[in-house]
VEXKE-804816 format. One record per residue: x, y, z of N, C-alpha, C, O in turn; chain; residue number from 1. Coordinates in steps of 0.02 Angstrom, whole numbers. Layout:
<atom><n_X>X</n_X><n_Y>Y</n_Y><n_Z>Z</n_Z><ca_X>X</ca_X><ca_Y>Y</ca_Y><ca_Z>Z</ca_Z><c_X>X</c_X><c_Y>Y</c_Y><c_Z>Z</c_Z><o_X>X</o_X><o_Y>Y</o_Y><o_Z>Z</o_Z><kepa>A</kepa><vexlum>NUM</vexlum></atom>
...
//
This chain:
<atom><n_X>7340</n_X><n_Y>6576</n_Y><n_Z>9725</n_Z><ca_X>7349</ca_X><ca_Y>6644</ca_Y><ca_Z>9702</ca_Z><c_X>7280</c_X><c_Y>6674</c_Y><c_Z>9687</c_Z><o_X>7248</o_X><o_Y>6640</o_Y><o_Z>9647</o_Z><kepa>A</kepa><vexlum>1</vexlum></atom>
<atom><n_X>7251</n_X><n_Y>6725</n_Y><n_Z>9706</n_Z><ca_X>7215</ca_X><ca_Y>6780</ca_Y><ca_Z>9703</ca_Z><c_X>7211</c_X><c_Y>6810</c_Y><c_Z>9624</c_Z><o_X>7263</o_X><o_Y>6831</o_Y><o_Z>9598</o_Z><kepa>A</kepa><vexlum>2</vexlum></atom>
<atom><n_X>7150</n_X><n_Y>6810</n_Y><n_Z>9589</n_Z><ca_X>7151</ca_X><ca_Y>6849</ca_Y><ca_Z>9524</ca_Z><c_X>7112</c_X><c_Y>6908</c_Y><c_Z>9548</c_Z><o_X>7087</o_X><o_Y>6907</o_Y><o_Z>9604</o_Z><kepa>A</kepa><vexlum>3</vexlum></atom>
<atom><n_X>7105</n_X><n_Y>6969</n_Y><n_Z>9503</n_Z><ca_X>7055</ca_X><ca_Y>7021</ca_Y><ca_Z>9495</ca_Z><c_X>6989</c_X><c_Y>6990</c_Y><c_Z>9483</c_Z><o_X>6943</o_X><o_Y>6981</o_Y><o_Z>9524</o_Z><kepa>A</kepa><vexlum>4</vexlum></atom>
<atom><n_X>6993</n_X><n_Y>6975</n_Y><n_Z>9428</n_Z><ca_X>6924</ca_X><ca_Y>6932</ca_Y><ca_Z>9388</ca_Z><c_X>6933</c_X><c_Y>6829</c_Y><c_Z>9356</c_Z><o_X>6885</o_X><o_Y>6792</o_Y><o_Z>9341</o_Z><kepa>A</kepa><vexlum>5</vexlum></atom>
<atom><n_X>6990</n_X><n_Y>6816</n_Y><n_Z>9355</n_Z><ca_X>7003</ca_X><ca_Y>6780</ca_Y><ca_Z>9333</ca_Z><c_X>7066</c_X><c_Y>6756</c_Y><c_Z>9319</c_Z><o_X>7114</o_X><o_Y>6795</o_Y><o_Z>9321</o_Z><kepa>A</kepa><vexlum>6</vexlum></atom>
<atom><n_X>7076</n_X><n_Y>6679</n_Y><n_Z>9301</n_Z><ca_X>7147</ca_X><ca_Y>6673</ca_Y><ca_Z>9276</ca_Z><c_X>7166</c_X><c_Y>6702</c_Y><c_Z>9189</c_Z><o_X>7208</o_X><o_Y>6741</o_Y><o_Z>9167</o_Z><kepa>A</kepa><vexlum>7</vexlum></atom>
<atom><n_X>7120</n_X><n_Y>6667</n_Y><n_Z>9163</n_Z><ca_X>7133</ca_X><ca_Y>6704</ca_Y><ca_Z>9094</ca_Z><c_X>7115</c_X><c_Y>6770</c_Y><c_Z>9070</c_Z><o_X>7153</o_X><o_Y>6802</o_Y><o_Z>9034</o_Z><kepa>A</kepa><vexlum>8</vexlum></atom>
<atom><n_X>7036</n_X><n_Y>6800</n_Y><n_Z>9094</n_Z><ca_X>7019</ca_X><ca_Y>6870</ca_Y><ca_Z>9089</ca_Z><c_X>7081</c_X><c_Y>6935</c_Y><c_Z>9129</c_Z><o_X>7072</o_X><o_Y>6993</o_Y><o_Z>9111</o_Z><kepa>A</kepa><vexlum>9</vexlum></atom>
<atom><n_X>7118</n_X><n_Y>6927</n_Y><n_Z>9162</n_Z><ca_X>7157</ca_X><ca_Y>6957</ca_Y><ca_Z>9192</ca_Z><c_X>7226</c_X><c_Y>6996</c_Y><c_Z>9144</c_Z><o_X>7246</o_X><o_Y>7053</o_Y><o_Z>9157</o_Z><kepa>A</kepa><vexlum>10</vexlum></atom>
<atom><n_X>7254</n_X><n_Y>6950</n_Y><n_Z>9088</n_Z><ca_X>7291</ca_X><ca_Y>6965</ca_Y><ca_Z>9064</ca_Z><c_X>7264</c_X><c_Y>7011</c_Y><c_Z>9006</c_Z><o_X>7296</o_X><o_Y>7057</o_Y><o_Z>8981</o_Z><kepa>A</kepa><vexlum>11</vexlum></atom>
<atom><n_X>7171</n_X><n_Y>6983</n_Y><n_Z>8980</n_Z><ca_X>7155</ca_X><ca_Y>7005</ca_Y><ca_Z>8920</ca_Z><c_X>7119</c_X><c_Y>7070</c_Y><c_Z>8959</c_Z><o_X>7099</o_X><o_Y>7117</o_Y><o_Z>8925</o_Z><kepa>A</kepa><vexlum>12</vexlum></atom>
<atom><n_X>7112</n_X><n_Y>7072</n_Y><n_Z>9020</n_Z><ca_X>7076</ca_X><ca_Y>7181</ca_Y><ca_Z>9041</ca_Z><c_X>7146</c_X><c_Y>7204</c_Y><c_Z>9028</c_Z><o_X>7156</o_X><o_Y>7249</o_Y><o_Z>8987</o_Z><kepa>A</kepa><vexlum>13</vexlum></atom>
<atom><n_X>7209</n_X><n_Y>7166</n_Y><n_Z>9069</n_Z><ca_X>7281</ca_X><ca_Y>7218</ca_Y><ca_Z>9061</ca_Z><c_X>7305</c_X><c_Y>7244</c_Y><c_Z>8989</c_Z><o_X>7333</o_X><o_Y>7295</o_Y><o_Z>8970</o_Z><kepa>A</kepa><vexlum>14</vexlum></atom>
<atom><n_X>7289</n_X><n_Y>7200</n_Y><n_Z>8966</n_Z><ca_X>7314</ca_X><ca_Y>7207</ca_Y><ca_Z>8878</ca_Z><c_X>7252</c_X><c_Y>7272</c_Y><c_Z>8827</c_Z><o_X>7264</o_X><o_Y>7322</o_Y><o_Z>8794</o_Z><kepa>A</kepa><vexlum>15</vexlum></atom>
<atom><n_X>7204</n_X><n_Y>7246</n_Y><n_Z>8841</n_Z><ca_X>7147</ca_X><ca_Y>7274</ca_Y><ca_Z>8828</ca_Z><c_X>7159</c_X><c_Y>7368</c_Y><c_Z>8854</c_Z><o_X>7151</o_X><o_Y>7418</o_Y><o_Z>8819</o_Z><kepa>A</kepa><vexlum>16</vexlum></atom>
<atom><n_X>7180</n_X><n_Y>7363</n_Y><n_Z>8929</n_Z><ca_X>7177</ca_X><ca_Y>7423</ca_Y><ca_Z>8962</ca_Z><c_X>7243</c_X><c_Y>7477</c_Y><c_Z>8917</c_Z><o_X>7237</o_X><o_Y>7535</o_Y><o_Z>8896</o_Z><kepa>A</kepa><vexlum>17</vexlum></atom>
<atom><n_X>7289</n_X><n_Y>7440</n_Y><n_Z>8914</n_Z><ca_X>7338</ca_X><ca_Y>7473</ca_Y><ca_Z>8886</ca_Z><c_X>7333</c_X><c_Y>7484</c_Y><c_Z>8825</c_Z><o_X>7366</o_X><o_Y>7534</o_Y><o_Z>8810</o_Z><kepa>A</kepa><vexlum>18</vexlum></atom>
<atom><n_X>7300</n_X><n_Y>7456</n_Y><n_Z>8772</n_Z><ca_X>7291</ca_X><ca_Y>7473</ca_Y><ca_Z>8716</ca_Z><c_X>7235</c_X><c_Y>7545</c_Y><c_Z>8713</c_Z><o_X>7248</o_X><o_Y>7599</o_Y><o_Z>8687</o_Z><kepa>A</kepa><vexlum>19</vexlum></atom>
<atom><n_X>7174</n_X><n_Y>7526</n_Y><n_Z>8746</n_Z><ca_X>7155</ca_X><ca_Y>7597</ca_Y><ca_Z>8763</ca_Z><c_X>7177</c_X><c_Y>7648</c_Y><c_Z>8784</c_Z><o_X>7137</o_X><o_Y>7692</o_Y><o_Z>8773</o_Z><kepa>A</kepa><vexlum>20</vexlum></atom>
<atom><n_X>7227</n_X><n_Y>7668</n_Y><n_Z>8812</n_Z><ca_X>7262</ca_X><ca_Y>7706</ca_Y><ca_Z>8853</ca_Z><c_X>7309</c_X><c_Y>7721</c_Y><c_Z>8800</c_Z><o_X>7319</o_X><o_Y>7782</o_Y><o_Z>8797</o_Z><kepa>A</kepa><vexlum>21</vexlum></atom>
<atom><n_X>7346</n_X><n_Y>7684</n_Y><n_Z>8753</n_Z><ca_X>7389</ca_X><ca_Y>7742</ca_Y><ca_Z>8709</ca_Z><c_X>7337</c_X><c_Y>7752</c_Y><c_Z>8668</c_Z><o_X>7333</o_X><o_Y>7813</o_Y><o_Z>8672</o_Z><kepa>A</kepa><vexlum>22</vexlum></atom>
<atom><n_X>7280</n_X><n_Y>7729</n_Y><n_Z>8619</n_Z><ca_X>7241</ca_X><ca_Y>7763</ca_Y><ca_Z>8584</ca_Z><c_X>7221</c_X><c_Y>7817</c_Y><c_Z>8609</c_Z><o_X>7243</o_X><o_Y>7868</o_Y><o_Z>8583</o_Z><kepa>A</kepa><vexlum>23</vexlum></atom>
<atom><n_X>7170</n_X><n_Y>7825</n_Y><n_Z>8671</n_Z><ca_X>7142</ca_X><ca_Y>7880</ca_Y><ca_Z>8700</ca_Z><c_X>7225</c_X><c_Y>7945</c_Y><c_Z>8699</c_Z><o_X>7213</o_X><o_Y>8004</o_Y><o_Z>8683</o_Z><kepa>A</kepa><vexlum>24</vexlum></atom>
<atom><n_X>7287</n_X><n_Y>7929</n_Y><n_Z>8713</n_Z><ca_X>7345</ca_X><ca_Y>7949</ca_Y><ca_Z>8731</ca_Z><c_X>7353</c_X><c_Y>7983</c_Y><c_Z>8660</c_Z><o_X>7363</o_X><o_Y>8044</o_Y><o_Z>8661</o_Z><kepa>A</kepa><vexlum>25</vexlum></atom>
<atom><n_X>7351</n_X><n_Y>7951</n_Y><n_Z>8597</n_Z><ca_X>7360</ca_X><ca_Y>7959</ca_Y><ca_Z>8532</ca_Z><c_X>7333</c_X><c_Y>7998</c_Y><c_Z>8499</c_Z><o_X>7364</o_X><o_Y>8025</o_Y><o_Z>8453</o_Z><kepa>A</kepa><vexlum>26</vexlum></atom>
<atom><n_X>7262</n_X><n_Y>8015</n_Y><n_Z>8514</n_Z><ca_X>7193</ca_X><ca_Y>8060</ca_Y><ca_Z>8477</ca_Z><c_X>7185</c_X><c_Y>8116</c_Y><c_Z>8534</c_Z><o_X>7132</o_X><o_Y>8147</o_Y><o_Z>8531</o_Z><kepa>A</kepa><vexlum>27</vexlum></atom>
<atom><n_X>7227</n_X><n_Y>8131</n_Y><n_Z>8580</n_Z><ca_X>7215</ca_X><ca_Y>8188</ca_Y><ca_Z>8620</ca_Z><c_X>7267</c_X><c_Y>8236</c_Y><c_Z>8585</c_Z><o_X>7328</o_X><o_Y>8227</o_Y><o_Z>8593</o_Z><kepa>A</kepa><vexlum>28</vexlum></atom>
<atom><n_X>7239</n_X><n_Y>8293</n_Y><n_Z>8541</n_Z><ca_X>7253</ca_X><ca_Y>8350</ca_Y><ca_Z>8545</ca_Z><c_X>7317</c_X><c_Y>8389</c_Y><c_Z>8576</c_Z><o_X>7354</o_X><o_Y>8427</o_Y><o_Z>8546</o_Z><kepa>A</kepa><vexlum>29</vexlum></atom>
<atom><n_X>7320</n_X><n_Y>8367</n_Y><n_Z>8652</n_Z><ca_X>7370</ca_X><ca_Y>8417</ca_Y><ca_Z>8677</ca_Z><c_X>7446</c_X><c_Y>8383</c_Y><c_Z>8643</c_Z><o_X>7497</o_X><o_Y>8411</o_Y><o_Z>8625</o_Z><kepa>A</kepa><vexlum>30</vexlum></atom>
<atom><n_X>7425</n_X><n_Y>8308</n_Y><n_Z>8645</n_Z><ca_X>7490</ca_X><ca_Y>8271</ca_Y><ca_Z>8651</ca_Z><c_X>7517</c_X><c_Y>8251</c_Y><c_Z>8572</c_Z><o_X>7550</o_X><o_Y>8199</o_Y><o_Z>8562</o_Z><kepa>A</kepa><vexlum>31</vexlum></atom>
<atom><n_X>7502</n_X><n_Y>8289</n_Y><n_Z>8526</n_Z><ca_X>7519</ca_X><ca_Y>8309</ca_Y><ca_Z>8446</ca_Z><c_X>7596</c_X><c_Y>8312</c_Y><c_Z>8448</c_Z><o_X>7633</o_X><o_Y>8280</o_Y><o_Z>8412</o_Z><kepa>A</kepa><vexlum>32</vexlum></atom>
<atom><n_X>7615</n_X><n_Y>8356</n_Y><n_Z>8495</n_Z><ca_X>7697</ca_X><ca_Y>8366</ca_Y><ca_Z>8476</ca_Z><c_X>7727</c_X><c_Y>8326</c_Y><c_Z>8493</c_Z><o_X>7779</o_X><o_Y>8325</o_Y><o_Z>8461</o_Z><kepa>A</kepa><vexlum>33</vexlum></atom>
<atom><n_X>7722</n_X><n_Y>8266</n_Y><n_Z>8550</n_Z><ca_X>7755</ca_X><ca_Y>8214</ca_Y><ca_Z>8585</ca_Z><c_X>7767</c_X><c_Y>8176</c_Y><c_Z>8528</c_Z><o_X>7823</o_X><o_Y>8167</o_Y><o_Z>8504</o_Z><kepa>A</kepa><vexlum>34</vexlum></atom>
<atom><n_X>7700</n_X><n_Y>8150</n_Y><n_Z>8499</n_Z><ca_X>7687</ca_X><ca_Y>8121</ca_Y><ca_Z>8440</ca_Z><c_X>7738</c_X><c_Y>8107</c_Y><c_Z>8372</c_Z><o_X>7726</o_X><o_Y>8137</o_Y><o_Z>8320</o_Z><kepa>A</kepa><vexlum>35</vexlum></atom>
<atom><n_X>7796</n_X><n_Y>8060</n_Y><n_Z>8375</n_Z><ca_X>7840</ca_X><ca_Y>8060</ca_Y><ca_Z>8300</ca_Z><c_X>7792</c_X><c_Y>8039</c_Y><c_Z>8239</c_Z><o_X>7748</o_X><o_Y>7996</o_Y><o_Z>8245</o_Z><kepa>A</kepa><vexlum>36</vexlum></atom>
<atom><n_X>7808</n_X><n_Y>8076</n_Y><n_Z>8176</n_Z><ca_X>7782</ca_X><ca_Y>8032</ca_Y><ca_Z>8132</ca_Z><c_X>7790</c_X><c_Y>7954</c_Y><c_Z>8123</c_Z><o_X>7844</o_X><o_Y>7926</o_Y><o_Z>8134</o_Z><kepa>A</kepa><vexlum>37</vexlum></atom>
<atom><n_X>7728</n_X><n_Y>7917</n_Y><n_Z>8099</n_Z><ca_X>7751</ca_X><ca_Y>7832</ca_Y><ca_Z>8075</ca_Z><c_X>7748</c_X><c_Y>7798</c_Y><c_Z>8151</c_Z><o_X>7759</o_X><o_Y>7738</o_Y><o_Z>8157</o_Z><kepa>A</kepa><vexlum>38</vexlum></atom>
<atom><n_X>7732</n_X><n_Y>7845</n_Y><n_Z>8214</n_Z><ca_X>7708</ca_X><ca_Y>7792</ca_Y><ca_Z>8279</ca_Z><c_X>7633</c_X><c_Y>7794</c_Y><c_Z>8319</c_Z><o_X>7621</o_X><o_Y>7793</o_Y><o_Z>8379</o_Z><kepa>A</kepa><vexlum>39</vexlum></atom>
<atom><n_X>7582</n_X><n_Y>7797</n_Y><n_Z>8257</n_Z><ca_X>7522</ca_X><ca_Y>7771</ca_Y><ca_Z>8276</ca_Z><c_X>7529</c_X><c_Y>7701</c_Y><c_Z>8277</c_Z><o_X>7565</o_X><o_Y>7659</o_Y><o_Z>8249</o_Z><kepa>A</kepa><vexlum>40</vexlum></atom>
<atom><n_X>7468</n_X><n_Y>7702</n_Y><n_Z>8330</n_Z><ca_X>7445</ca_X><ca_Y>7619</ca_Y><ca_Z>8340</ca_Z><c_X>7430</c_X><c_Y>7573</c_Y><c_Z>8294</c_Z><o_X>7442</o_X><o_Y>7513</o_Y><o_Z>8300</o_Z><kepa>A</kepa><vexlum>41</vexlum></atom>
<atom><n_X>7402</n_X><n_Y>7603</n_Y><n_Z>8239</n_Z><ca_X>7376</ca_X><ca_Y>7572</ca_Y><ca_Z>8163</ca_Z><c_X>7453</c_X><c_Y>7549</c_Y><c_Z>8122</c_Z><o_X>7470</o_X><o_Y>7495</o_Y><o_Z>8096</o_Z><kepa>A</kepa><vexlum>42</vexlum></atom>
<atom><n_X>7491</n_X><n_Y>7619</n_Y><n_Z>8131</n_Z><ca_X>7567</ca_X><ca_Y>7585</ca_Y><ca_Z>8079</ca_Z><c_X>7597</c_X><c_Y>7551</c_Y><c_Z>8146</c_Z><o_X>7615</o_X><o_Y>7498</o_Y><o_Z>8120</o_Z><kepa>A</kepa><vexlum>43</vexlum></atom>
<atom><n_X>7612</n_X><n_Y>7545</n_Y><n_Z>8206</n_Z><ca_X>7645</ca_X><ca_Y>7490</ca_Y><ca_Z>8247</ca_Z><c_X>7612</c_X><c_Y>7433</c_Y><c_Z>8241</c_Z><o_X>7647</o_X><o_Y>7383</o_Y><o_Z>8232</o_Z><kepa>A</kepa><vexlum>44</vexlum></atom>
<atom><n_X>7552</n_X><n_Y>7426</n_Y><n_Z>8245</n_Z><ca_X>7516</ca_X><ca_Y>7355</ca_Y><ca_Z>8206</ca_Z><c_X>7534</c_X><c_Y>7323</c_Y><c_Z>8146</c_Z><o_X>7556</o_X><o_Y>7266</o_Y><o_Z>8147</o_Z><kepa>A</kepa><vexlum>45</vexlum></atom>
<atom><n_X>7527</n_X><n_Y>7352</n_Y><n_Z>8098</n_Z><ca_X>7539</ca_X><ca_Y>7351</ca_Y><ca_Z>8023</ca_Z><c_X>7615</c_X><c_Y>7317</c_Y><c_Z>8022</c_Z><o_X>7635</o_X><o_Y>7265</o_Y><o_Z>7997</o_Z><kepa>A</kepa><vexlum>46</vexlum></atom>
<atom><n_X>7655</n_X><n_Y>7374</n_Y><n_Z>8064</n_Z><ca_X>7722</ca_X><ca_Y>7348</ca_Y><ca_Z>8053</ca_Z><c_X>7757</c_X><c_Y>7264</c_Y><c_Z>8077</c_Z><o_X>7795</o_X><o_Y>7226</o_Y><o_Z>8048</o_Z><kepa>A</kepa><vexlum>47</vexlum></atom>
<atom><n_X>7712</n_X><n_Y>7260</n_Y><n_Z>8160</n_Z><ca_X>7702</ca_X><ca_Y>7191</ca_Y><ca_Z>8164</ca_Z><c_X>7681</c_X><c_Y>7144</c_Y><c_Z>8160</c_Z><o_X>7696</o_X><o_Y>7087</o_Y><o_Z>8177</o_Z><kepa>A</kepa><vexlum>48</vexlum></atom>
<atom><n_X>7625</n_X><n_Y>7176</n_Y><n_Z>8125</n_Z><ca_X>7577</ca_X><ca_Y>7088</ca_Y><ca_Z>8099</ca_Z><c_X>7597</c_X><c_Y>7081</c_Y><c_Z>8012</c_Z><o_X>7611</o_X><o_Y>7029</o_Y><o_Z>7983</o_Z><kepa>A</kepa><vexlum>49</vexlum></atom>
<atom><n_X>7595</n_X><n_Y>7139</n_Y><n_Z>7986</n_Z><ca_X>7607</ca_X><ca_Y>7127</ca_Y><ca_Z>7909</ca_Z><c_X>7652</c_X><c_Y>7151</c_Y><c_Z>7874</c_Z><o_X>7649</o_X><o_Y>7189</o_Y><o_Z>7825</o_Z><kepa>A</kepa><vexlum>50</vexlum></atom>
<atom><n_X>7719</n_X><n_Y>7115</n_Y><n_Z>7915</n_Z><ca_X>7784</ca_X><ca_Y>7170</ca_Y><ca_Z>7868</ca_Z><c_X>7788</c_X><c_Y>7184</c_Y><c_Z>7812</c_Z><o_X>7815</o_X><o_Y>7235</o_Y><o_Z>7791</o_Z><kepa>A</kepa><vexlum>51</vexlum></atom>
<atom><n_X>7755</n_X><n_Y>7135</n_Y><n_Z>7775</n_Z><ca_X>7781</ca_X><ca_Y>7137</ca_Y><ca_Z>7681</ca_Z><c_X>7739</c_X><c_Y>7204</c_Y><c_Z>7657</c_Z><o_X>7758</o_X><o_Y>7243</o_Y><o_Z>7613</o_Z><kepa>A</kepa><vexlum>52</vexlum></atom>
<atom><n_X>7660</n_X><n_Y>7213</n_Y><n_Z>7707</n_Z><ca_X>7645</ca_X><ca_Y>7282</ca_Y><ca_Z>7654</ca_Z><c_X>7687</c_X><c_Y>7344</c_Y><c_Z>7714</c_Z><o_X>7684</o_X><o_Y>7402</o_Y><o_Z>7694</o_Z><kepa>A</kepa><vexlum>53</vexlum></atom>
<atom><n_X>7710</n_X><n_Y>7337</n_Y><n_Z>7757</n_Z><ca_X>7745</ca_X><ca_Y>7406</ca_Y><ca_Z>7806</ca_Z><c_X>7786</c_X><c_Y>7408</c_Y><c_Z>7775</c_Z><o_X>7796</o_X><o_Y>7469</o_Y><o_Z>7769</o_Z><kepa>A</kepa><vexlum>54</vexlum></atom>
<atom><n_X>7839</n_X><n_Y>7372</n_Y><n_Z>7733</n_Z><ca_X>7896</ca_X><ca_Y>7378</ca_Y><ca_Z>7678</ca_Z><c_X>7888</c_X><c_Y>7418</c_Y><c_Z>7626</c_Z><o_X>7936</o_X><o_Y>7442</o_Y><o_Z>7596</o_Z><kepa>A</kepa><vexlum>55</vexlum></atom>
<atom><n_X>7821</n_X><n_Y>7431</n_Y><n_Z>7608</n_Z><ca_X>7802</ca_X><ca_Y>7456</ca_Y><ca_Z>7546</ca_Z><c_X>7798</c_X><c_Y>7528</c_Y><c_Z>7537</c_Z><o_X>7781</o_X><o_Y>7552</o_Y><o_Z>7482</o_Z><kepa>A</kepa><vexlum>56</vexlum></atom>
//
């Protein structure tokens, strides 16, 4: 099988890429109204790495 760059670097540009892509997606201006409250990247983190303080 054929990689881009690698076997393991491959999954961490895709992961990497997409996380850039809703931030850049998130802090653009036009896209404010799409935007629900409580679904930034910071509280979807929060909510899955540290439930006990997203409870709070």
């Amino acid at each position: 099988m054929k990689y881009l760059i690698g076997r393991i670097s491959d999954p961490i540009l895709g992961i990497t890429t997409g996380i850039m892509a809703y931030y850049l997606w998130e802090n653009d201006g036009r896209n404010s109204e799409l935007r629900p409250q409580g679904r930034k990247l910071n509280d979807l983190l929060r909510r899955r790495f540290l439930p006990s303080i997203a409870s709070d």
